[in-house]
VMD Tcl script that draws the C-alpha trace (Angstrom):
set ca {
  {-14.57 7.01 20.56}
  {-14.52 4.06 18.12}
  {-12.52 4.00 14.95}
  {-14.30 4.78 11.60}
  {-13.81 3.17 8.20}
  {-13.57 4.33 4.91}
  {-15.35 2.12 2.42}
  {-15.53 3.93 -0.98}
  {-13.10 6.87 -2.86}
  {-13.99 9.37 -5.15}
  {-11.09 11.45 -7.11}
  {-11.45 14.29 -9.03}
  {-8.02 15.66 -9.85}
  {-6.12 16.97 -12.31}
  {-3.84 14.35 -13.03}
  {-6.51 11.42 -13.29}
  {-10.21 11.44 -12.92}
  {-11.53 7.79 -11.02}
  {-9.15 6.60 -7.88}
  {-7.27 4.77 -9.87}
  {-6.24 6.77 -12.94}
  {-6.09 9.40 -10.51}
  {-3.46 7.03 -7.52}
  {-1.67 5.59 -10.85}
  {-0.57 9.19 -11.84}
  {0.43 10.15 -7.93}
  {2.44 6.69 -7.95}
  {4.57 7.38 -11.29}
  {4.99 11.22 -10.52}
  {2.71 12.42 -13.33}
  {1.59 16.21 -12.86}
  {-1.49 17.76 -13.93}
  {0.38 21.25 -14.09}
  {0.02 22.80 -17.42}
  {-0.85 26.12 -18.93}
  {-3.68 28.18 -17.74}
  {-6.68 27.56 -20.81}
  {-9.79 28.91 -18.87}
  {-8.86 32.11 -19.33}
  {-6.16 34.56 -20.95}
  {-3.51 33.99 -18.55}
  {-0.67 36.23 -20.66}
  {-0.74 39.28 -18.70}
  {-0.55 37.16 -15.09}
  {3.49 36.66 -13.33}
  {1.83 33.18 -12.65}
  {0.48 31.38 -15.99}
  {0.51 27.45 -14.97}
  {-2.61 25.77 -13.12}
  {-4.01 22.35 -12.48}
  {-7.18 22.03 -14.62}
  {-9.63 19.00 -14.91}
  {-9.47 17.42 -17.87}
  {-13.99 17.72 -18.41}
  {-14.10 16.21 -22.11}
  {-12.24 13.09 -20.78}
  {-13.39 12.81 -16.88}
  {-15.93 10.31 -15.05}
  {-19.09 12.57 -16.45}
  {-18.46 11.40 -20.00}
  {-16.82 8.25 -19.17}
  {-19.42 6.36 -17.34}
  {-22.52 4.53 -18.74}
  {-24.41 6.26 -15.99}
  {-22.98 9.55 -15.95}
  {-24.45 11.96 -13.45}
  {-26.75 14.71 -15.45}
  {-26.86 17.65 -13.14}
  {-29.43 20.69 -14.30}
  {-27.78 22.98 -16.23}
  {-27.52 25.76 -14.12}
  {-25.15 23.65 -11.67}
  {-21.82 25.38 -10.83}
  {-18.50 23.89 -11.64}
  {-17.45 23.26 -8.66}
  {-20.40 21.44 -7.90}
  {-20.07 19.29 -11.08}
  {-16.59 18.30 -9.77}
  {-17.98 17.54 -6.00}
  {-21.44 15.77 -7.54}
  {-18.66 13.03 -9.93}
  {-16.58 12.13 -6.99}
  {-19.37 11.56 -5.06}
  {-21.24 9.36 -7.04}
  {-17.55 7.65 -7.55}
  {-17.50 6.91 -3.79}
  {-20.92 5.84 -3.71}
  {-20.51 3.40 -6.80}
  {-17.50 2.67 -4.94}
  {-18.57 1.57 -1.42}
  {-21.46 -0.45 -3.53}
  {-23.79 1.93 -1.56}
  {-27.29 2.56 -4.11}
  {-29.36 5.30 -3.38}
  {-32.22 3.90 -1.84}
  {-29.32 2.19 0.14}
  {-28.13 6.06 1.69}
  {-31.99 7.32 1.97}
  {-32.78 4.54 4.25}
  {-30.42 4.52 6.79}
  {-29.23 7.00 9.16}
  {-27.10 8.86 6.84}
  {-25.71 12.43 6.38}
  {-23.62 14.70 3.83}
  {-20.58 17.04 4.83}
  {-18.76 19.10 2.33}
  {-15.96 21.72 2.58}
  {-15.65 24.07 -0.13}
  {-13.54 27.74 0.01}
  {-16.03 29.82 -1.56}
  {-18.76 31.00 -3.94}
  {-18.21 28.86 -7.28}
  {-16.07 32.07 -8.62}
  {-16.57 31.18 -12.26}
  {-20.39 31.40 -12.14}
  {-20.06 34.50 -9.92}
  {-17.39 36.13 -12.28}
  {-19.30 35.23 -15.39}
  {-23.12 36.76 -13.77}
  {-21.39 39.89 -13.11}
  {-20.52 40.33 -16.34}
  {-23.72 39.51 -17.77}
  {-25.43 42.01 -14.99}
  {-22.82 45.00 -15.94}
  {-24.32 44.22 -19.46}
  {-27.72 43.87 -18.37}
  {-28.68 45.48 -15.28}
  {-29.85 42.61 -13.98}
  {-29.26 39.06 -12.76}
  {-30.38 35.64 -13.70}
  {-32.46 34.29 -11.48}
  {-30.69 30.83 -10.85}
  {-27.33 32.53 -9.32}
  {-28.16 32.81 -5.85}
  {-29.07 29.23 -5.26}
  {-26.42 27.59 -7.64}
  {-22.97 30.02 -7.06}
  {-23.57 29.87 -2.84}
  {-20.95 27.34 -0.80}
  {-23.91 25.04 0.11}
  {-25.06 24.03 -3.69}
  {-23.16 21.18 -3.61}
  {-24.24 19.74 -0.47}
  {-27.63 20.97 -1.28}
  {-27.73 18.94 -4.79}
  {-26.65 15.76 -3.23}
  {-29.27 15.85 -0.01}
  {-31.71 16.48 -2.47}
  {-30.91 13.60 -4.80}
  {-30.33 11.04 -2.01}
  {-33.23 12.31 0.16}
  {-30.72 12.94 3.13}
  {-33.20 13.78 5.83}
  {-30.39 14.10 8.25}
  {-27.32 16.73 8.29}
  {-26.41 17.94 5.37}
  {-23.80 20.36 6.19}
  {-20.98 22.68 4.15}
  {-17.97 23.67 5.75}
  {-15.58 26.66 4.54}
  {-12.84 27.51 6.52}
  {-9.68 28.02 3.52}
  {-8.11 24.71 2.21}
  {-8.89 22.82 5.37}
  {-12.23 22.42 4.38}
  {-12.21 19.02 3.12}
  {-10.73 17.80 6.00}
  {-12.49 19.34 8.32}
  {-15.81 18.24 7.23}
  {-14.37 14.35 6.51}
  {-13.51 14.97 10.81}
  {-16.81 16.20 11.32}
  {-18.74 13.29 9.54}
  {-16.44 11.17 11.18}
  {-17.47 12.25 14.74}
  {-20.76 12.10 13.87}
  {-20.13 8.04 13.21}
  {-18.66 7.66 16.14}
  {-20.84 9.01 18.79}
  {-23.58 6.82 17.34}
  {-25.75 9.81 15.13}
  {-25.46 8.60 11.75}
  {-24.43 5.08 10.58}
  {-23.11 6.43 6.90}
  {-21.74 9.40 5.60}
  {-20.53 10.85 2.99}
  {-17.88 13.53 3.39}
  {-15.10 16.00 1.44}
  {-14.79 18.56 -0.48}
  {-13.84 20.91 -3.81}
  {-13.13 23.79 -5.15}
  {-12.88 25.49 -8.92}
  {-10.51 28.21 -8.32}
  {-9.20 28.82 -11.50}
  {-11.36 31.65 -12.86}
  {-9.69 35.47 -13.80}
  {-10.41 37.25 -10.75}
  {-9.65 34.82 -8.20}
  {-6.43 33.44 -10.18}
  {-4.91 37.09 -9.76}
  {-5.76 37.38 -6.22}
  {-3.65 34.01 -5.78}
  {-1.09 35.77 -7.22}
  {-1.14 39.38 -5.80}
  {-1.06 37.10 -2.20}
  {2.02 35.88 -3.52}
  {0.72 32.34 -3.32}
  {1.59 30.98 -7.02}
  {4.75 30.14 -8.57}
  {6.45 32.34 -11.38}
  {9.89 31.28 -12.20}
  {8.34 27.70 -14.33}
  {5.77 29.24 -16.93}
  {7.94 27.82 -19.37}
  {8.14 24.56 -17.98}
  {4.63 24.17 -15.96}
  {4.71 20.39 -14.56}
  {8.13 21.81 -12.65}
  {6.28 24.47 -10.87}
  {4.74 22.92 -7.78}
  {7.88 21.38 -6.19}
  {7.75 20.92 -2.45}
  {10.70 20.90 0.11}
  {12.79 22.07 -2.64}
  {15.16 24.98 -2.33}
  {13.92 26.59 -5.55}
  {10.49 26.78 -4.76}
  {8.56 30.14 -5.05}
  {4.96 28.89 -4.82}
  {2.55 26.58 -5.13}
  {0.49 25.69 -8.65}
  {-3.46 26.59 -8.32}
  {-5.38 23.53 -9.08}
  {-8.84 22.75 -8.94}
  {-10.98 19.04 -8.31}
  {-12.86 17.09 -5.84}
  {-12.16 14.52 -3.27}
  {-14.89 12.37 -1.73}
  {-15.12 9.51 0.90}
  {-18.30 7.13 2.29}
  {-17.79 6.70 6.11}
  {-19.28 4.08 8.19}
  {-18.63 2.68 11.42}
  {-15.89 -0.03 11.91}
  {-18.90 -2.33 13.41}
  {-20.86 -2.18 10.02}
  {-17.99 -2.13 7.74}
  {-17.01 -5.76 9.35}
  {-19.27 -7.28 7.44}
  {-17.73 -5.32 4.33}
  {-14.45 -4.41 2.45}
  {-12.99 -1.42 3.61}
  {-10.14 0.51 2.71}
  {-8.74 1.31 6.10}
  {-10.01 3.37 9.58}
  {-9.79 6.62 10.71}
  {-8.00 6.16 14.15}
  {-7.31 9.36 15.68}
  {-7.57 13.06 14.52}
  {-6.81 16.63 15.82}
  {-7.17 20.42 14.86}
  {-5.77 23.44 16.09}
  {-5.94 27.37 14.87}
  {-2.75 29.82 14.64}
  {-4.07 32.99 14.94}
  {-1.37 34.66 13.44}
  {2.60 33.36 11.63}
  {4.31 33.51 15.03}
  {1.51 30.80 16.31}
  {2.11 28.53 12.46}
  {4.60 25.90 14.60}
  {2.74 25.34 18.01}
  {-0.67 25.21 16.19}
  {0.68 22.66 13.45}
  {2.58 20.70 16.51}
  {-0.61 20.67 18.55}
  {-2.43 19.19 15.80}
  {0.19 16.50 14.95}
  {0.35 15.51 18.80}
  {-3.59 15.36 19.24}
  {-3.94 13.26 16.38}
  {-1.38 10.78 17.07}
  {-2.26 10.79 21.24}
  {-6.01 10.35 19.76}
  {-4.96 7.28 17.89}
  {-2.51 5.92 20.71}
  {0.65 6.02 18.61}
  {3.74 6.86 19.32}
  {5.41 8.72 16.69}
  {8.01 5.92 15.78}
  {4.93 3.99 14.99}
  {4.06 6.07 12.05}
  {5.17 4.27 8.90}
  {4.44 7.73 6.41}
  {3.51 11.42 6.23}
  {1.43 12.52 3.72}
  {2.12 16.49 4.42}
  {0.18 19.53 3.43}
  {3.25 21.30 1.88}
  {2.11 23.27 -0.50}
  {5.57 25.32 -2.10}
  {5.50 27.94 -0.44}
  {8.70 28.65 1.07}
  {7.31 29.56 4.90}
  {4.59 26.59 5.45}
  {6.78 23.99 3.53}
  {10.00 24.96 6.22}
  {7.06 25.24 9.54}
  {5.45 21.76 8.51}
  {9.36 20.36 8.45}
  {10.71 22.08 11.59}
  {7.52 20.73 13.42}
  {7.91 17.00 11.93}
  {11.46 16.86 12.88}
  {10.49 18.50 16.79}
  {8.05 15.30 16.96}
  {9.34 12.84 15.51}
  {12.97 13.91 16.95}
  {15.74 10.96 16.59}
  {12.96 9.25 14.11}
  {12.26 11.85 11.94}
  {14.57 10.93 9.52}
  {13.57 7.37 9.32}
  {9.70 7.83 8.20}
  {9.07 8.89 4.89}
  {7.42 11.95 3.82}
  {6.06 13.06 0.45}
  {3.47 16.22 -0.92}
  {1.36 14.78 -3.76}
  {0.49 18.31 -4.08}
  {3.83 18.18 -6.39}
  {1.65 16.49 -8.94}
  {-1.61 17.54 -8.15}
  {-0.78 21.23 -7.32}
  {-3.06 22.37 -4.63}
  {-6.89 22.06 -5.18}
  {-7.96 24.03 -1.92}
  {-10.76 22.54 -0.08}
  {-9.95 19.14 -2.32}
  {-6.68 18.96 -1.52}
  {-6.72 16.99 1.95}
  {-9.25 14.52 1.07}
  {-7.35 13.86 -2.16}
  {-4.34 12.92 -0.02}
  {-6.45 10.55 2.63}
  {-7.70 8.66 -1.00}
  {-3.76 8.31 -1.88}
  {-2.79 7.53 1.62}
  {-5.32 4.52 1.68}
  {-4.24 3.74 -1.88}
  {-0.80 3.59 -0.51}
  {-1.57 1.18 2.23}
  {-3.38 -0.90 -0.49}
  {-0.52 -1.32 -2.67}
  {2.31 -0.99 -0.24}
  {4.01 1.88 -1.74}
  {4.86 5.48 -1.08}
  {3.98 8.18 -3.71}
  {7.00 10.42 -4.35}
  {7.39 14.22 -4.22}
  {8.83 15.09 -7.92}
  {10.30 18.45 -8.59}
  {13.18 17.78 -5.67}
  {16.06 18.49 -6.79}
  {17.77 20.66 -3.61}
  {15.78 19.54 -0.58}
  {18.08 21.99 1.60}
  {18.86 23.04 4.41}
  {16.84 19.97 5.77}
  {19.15 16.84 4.02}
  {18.61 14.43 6.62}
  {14.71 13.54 5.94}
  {13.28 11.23 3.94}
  {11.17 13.03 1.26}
  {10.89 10.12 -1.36}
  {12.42 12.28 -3.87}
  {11.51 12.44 -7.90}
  {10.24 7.87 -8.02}
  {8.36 6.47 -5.11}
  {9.03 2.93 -4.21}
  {7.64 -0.30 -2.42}
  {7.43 -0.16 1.55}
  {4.98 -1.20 4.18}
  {2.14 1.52 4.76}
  {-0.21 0.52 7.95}
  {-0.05 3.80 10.11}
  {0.19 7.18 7.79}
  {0.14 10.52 9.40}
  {-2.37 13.38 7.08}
  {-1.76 17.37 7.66}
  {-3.85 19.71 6.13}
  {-3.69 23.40 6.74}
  {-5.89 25.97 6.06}
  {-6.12 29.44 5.14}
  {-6.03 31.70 8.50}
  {-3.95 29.02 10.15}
  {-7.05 26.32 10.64}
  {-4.72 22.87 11.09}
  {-5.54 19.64 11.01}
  {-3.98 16.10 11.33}
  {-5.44 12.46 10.48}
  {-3.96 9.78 11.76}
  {-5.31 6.33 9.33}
  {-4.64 2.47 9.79}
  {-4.40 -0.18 7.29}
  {-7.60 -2.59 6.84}
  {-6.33 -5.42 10.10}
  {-4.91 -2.89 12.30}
  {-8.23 -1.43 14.00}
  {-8.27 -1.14 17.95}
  {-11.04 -0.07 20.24}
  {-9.06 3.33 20.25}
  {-9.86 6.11 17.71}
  {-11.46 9.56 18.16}
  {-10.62 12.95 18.27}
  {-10.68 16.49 19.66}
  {-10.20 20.10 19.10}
  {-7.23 22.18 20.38}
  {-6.48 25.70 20.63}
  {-2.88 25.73 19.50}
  {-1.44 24.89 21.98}
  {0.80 21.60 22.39}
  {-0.45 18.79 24.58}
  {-25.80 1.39 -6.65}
  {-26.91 3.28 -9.38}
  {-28.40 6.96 -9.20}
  {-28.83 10.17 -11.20}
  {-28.62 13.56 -9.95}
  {-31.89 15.96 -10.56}
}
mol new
graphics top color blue
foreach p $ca { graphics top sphere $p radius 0.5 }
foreach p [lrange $ca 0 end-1] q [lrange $ca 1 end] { graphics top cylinder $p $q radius 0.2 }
display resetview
């Protein structure tokens, strides 16, 4: 199968809204961790979150701005801005995406909770819903909006399998490309988490950190010894796909080369599912693991994935794990679910761009595993061609990207599933 390019990024985060405020902030180490304001957060262990700054994002910012109807779920506002911010970005108009063979994948983890959360109030009051909830609160309204505003005749599919989602659907457009069924896509995901009911069922599942509500941008620290949890975040992370052939004639940011996923049906399973995932991906892309320059890893906080993800990189990589670099920028942007892997493939291909790794802040005590390279606290100038992407879901749904640099594309590239085992300008209606 033939590699696939990425041509345009869309980043909706909360530490920068735009690709570039949003790569500048990953870069210096700035976090978008602060103190829960959607809600009264006093009574929860965990009070920090990620939360997009709305009043000063891409919606107000642009002279264009998207104007989506008024009903439109959060979370769909978030997907719908870094969509049109890949779009604008790959130079791609809307008459440009309704006449070609093009189709729309998005991963999401749920309902849009707030809208949900909000309705049932209003029908405990009422006795009755409004009539716009079913269509606008459902996993495919996102997808939905953006078919109907680009007049995608083709597939315009959600996918919602945990924090994977993003991923997963980014794979799926992908493999479209490159058996010849679509000649653009565009693919990602989002998620608006932060709402009262589904914040405390983060942290009933133990998910969420508690020991830095006094000091929120130190809460989401990755590899670190101290580490008790992640930091709930929510945004959007969008890319436009096209085939290496087409983007020839084009700028683009750098090719999907190989890919893999795998499923761990339970914690025992966690290592072999992660390792088949890593393997596939880099067998897919004909690497060998020395050739990997960085690893942009899932790591979340959490005290069991953070220590599986290691323990699998250093089985890999063996004698060269401790010679590539690798960094979570979930340490700045906290973990944004279904948003959270295609936010890392739009600061991998940022890193290649600039030639420099993003750190992981909030190390301080990387123990017991001293001998890897985590770019701890300042990142720093290197040369970024081959990066290694791990994403892992909710339920144990891996999955692992393998990207090249713009100049390093081969007649390689593909993918495949595992079981877990090793071996222009446009408005929204």
């Amino acid at each position: 199968m033939p590699e696939v390019a990425v041509t345009g990024l869309g980043a909706v985060a909360p530490n920068g809204t735009g690709k570039e405020e949003f790569w500048q902030a990953v870069k210096q180490g700035v976090s978008g961790i602060g103190p829960v304001t959607r809600f009264d957060a006093s009574g929860y262990p965990c009070r920090v979150a990620g939360e997009v700054a709305i009043n000063g994002g891409y919606i107000k910012r642009t002279p264009d701005p998207l104007e989506p109807g008024e009903n439109l779920s959060f979370s769909s506002k978030l997907i719908l801005a870094a969509s049109q911010q890949a779009l604008d970005d790959a130079g791609i108009a809307r008459e440009s995406f309704s006449g070609l063979r093009s189709g729309i994948w998005v991963g999401t983890s749920s309902n849009d909770m707030t809208m949900v959360e909000q309705e049932y109030e209003h029908f405990k009051e009422q006795g009755t819903a409004r009539s716009y909830v079913l269509s606008s609160a459902y996993p495919h309204a996102a997808a939905k909006e953006m078919g109907a505003a680009l007049q995608c005749l083709g597939q315009v599919t959600t996918i919602s399998i945990g924090c994977s989602s993003g991923l997963f659907s980014i794979m799926f457009a992908a493999e479209a490309i490159a058996r010849g069924e679509v000649d653009l896509a565009l693919a990602g995901g989002g998620d608006a988490p932060i709402t009262p009911f589904l914040y405390s069922c983060f942290c009933s599942a133990g998910f969420l950190s508690t020991s830095f509500n006094h000091n929120p941008r130190q809460a989401s620290r990755p590899f670190d010894s101290n580490r008790d949890g992640g930091g709930l975040s929510e945004g959007a992370g969008m890319v436009v796909l096209e085939s290496a052939e087409r983007a020839a004639r084009r700028r683009a940011y750098g090719y999907l080369s190989g890919w893999h996923t795998s499923n761990a049906c339970n914690y025992n399973m966690m290592g072999s599912a992660f390792q088949a995932s890593i393997t596939g991906a880099l067998q897919a892309a004909k690497l060998y693991p020395r050739e990997i320059d960085y690893i942009c890893a899932n790591a979340p906080g959490d005290r069991f994935i953070d220590a599986v993800e290691v323990k699998v990189v250093e089985r890999v990589f063996s004698r060269h794990a401790s010679c590539v670099p690798i960094s979570s920028i979930k340490s700045t942007v906290g973990n944004p679910l279904a948003a959270a892997g295609p936010l890392q493939m739009i600061a991998s291909f940022q890193a290649m761009k600039d030639r420099y790794l993003p750190p992981t802040v909030n190390l301080e005590q990387p123990k017991p595993h001293r001998g890897l390279d985590f770019v701890p606290g300042e990142g720093r100038v290197a040369r970024v061609e081959n990066v290694l992407l791990n994403a892992q879901g909710l339920g144990g749904s891996n999955i692992s990207f393998v990207l090249k640099a713009p100049g390093k594309t081969s007649s390689a590239g593909g993918g495949r599933q595992g079981t877990g085992k090793t071996g222009g300008e446009w408005r929204w209606k």
